[in-house]
C-alpha positions as CSV (number, residue, x, y, z in Angstrom):
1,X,83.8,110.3,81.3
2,X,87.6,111.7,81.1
3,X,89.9,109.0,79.0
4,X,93.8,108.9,80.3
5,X,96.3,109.1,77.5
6,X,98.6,106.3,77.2
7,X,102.2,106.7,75.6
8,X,103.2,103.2,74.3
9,X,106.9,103.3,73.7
10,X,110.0,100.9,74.3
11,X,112.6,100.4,76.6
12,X,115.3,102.8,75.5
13,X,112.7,105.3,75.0
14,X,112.1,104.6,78.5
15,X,115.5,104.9,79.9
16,X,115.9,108.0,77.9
17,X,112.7,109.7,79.1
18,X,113.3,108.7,82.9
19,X,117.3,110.1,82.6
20,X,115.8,113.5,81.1
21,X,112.8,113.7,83.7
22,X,115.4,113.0,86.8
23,X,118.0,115.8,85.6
24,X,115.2,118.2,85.1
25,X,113.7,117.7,88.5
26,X,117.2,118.6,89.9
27,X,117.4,121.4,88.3
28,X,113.5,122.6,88.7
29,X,112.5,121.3,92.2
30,X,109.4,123.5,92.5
31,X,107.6,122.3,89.1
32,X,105.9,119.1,90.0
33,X,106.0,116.8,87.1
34,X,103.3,113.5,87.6
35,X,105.1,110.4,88.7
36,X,105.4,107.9,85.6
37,X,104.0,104.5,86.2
38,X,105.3,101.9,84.1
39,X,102.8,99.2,82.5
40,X,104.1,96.2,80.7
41,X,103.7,92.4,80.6
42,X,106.1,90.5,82.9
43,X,109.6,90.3,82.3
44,X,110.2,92.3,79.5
45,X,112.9,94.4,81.4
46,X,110.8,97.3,83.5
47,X,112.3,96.5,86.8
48,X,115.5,96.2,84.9
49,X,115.6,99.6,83.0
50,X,115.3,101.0,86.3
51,X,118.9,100.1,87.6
52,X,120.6,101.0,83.7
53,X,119.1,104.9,85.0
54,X,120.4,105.2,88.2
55,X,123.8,103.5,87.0
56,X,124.4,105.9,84.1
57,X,122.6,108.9,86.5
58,X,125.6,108.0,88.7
59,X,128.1,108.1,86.1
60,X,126.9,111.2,84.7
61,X,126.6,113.2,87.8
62,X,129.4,111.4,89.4
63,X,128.0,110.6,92.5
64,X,125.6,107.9,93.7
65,X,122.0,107.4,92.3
66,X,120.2,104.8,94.3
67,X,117.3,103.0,93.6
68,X,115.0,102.1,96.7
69,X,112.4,99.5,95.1
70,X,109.6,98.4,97.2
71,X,107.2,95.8,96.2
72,X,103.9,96.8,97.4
73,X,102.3,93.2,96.7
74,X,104.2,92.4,100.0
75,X,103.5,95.6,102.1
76,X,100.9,96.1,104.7
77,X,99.2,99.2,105.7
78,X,101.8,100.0,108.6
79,X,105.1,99.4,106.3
80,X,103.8,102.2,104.2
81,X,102.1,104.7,106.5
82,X,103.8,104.3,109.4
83,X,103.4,103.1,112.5
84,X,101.1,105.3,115.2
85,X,102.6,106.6,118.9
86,X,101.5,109.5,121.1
87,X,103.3,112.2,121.4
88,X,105.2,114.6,124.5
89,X,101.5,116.8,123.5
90,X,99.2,113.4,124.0
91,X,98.5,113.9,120.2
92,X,99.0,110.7,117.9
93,X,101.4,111.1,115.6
94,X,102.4,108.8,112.5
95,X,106.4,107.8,112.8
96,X,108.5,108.5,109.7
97,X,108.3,104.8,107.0
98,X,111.1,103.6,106.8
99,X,110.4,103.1,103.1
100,X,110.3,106.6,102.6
101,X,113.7,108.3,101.5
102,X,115.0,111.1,102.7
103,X,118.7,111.4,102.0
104,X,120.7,111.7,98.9
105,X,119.8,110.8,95.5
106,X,117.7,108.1,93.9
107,X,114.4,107.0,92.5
108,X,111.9,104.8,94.8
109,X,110.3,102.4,92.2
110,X,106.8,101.1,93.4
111,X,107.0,97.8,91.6
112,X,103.9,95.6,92.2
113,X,101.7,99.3,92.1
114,X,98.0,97.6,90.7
115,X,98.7,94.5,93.4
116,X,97.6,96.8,96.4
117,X,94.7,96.6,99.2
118,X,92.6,99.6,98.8
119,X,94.1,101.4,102.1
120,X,97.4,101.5,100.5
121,X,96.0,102.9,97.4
122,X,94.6,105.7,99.7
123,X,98.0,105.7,101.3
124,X,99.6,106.3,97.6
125,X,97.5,109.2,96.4
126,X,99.7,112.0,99.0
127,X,102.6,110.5,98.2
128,X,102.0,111.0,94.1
129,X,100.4,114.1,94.8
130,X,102.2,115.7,97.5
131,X,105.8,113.5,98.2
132,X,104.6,112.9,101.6
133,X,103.1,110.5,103.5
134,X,101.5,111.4,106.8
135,X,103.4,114.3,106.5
136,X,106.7,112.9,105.9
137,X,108.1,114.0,103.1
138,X,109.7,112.2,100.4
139,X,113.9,113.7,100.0
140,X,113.5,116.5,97.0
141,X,116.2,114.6,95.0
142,X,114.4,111.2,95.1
143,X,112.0,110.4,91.9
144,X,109.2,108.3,92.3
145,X,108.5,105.9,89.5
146,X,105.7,103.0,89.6
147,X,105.4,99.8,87.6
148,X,102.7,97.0,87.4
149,X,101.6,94.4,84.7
150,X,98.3,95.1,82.6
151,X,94.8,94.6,83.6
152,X,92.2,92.9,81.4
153,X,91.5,96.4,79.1
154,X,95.0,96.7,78.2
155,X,95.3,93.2,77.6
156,X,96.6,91.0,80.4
157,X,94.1,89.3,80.8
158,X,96.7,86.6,82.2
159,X,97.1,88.6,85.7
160,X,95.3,89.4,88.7
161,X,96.0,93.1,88.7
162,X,93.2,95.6,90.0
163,X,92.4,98.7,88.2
164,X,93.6,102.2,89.9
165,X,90.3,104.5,90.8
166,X,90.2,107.9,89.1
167,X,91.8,109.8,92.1
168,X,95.3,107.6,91.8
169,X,95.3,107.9,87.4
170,X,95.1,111.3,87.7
171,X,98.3,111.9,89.8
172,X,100.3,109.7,87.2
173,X,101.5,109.6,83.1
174,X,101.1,106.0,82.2
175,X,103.8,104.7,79.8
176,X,102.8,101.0,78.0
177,X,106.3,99.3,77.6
178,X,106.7,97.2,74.9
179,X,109.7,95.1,74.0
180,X,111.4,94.2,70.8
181,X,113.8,91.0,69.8
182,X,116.7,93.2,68.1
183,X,116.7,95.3,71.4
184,X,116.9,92.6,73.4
185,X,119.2,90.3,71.2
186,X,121.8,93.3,71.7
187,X,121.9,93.7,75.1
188,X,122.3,89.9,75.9
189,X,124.8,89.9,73.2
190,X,126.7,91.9,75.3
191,X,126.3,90.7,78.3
192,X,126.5,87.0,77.2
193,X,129.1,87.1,74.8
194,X,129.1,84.1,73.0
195,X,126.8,82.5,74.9
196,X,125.3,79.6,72.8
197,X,121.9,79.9,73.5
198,X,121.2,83.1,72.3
199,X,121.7,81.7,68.3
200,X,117.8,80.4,69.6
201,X,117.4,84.3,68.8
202,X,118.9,84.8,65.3
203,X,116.6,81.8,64.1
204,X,113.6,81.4,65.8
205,X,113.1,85.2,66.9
206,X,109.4,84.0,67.7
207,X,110.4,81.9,70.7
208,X,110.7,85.2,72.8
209,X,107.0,86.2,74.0
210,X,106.8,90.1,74.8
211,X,103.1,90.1,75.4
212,X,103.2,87.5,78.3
213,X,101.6,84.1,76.3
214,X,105.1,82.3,76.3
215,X,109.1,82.6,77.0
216,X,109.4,86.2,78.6
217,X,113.0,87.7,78.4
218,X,113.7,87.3,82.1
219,X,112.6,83.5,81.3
220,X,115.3,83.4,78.8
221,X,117.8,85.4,80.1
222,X,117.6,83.3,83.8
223,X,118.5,80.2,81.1
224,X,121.0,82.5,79.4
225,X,123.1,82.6,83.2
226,X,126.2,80.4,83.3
227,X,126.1,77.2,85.2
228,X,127.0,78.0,89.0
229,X,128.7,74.2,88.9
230,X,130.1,72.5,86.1
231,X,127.9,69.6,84.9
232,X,129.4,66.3,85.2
């Protein structure tokens, strides 16, 4: 039975990997380089690290990166592969997803990717493999990057995640995200400036959960937000 190697590293590490992977596919279109997918408890900053890429992508090549993210929790069979029509020949043809990117630059992040009916699954395996779904092909300057929580063997036990088969692991490089307090303590630092809830950090480092058994750093960040009204 063939085990899948797992690189366990944090966020930065992340963002730095992603940044080097996207500039290297512009460069190198014709060496295929397996999608990365993402795993890491909720709301430790996946979805999040995402949009710090394509920002400083866009700085750096000076010109837009987008970032197309599609929650496949909420799509159905046709949203991904298309819908069906006969053609001028009386052949049925699949019509382009409109998910499916095709112009400029970007990434198109498949949060949600272990939250899937099985036909999407099947739907995902071209895609990874090939860029192309039902023939359509993915834009060659688009990256495709998954994300998902972890199931019950890489403890997350807490979420009703499936497992991906063989076919769909072997068409990705798995990265387990893990978080850390200092990391996080300096980018809400900065964003927050002086915000008075983040001494909670300096003191009780422990109230921030990172493996999803407590405050996750979206939890505390959301509280972090200034009030939209001014209480009275």
């Amino acid at each position: 039975m063939r085990t899948f190697d797992t690189l366990e590293i944090g966020l930065h590490e992340v963002k730095d990997i992603l940044i080097e992977r996207f500039l290297f596919q512009l460069t190198n279109p014709k060496d295929k380089l397996r999608p990365i997918y993402l795993e890491g408890h909720a709301g430790i900053g996946k979805t999040q690290v995402i949009h710090q890429v394509t920002a400083q992508l866009s700085r750096q090549l000076r010109k837009p990166v987008h970032c197309q993210t599609l929650n496949l929790q909420f799509c159905e069979r046709p949203d991904f592969m298309g819908l069906p029509r006969i053609d001028a020949d009386g052949d049925t043809v699949f019509a382009r997803p409109k998910i499916l990117p095709k112009e400029g630059l970007g990434i198109l992040f498949l949060d949600e990717a272990n939250r899937v009916d099985s036909d999407i699954q099947s739907g995902m395996l071209t895609l990874l493999e090939d860029r192309n779904i039902n023939g359509h092909q993915i834009g060659s300057d688009w990256m495709i990057v998954l994300a998902g929580n972890p199931g019950a063997a890489a403890g997350g036990s807490q979420y009703k995640v499936g497992d991906f088969d063989f076919a769909l692991q072997d068409r990705i490089a798995t990265v387990r995200v893990t978080g850390n307090i200092e990391d996080l303590t300096q980018y809400l630092r900065t964003k927050y400036p002086g915000h008075p809830l983040l001494n909670i950090l300096e003191y009780s480092p422990d109230f921030i959960s990172f493996d999803g058994q407590g405050c996750s750093p979206r939890s505390f960040e959301a509280r972090s937000e200034p009030p939209l009204v001014s209480p009275i």
